[in-house]
N, C-alpha and C positions, 0 to 999 in steps of 0.2 A: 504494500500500500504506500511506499514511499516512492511515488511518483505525480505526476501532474496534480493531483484530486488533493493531493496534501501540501503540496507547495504552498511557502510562506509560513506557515506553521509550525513550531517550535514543538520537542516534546513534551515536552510541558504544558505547552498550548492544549496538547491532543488528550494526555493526562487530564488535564483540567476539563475538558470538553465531554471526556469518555466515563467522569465521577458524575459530571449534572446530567449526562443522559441514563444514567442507570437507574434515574428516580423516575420517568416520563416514559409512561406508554407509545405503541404503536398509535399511530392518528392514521395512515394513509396506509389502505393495503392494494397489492400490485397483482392482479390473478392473470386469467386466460387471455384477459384483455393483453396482456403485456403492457408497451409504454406505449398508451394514446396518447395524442395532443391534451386531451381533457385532465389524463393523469397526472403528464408533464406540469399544466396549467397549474393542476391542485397542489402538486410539492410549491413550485415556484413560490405561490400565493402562501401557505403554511410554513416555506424559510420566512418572507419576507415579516410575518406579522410572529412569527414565534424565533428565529435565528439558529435553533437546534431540534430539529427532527426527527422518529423515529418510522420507519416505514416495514411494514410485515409484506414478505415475497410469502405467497400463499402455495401449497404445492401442485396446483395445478397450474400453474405457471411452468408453457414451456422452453424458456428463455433459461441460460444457466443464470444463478446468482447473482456470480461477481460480476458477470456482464452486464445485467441491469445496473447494478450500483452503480460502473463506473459509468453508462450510457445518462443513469440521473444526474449525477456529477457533473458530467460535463454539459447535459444539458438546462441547466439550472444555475453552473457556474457556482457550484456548492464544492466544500471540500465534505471528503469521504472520511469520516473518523473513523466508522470502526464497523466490520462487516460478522456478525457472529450467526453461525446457523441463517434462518430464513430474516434475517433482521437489518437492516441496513439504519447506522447515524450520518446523520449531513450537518454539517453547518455551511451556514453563511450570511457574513454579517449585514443586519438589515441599511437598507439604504434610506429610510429616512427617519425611524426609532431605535439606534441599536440601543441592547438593552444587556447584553452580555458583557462583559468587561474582563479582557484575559488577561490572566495576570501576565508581569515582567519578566 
């Protein structure tokens, strides 16, 4: 995972990112549909008003995993913190509320 989706991001950063999503349910789940525009839409819209996401890849999903994740990633313009089992975390920081604040 340290590549493009993490860039900019210190470990620490990702530490700090990877303790406040262990408290925050899945909001957005990914099935047969794969990535619609609508889907796309819905993450986009849930970084911009929450900054850290978590998203359930359902098992009928016939897309592998890690490829969704990094497909949400880049298109979202989110970094990929942490991919565990069917779960995928994104951040990214909002552009006109941020409300996270990483540490130094």
């Amino acid at each position: 995972m340290n590549d493009a989706s993490t860039r900019g991001l210190k470990g620490k950063h990702k530490r700090f990112l990877r303790a406040m999503g262990s408290g925050i349910d899945p909001i957005i789940q990914i099935g047969k549909g794969a990535l619609a525009p609508n889907v796309i839409k819905q993450i986009d819209d849930a970084l911009e008003a929450r900054e850290l996401i978590k998203i359930r890849v359902l098992n009928n999903c016939a897309e592998e995993i890690d490829r969704i994740a990094e497909r949400v990633a880049s298109a979202t313009d989110a970094h990929l913190i942490q991919l565990i089992g069917h779960v995928i975390l994104l951040y990214r920081p909002s552009k006109t509320k941020p409300q996270i604040e990483l540490p130094n």
